[in-house]
N, C-alpha and C positions, 0 to 999 in steps of 0.2 A: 716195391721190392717183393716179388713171389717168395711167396713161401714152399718150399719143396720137401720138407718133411715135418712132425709134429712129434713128439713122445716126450711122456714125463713131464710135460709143463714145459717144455725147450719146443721153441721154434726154428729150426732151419730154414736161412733166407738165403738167398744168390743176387746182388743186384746184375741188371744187364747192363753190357759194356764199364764195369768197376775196372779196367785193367791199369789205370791211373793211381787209384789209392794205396795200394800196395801191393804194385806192381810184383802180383802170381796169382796163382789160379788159389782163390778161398772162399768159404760162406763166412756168414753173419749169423751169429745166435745171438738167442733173446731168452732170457729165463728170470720171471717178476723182475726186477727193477735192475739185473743184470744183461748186459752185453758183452760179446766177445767176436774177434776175426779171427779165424782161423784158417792155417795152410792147406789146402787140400792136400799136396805130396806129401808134404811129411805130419800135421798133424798139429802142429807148433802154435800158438798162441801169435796173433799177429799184431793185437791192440784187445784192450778193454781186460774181463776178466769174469769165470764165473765161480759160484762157489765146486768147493772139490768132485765131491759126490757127483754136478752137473758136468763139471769138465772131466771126467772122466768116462763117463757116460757117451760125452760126444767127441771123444779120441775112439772112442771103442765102437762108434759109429761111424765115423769117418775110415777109420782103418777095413772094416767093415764093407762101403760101400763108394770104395776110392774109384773105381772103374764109374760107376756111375754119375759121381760127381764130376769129372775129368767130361764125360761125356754133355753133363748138364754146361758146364763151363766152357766149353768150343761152343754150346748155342747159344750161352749171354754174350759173348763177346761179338757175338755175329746179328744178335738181336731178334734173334727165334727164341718158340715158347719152347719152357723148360719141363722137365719131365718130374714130376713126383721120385720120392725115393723111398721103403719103406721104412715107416721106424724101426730101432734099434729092435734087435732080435733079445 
């Protein structure tokens, strides 16, 4: 699972071709011993769960870098390499 961005101890992951699991375009974060899916379009929590501080951090980085991620998610599903994203400003 590439990782495509890093800040604050949270990893942003994208798996390729994920369009099964839950069924829309989202990353996968990781922060110690938390996980969470997340919507790309809107932001939303899809499964798992991080603490506050961290999910808000990565709504405000998603909202952030929604074009980007949209862009990254046409190339997993198609099974081309994914582009880095900056961390959180």
């Amino acid at each position: 699972m590439p990782i495509i961005s890093e800040f604050y101890g949270i990893r942003i992951k994208m798996i390729h071709n994920d369009v099964g699991r839950h069924n829309q375009p989202h990353i996968h974060v990781e922060y110690q011993e938390f996980e969470a899916a997340y919507s790309i379009p809107d932001g939303e929590v899809l499964a798992g769960e991080l603490p506050r501080r961290q999910r808000n951090k990565v709504e405000d980085w998603i909202e952030q870098h929604q074009d980007e991620l949209m862009r990254d998610w046409q190339l997993a599903i198609t099974g081309e390499r994914l582009f880095r994203i900056d961390p959180l400003d």
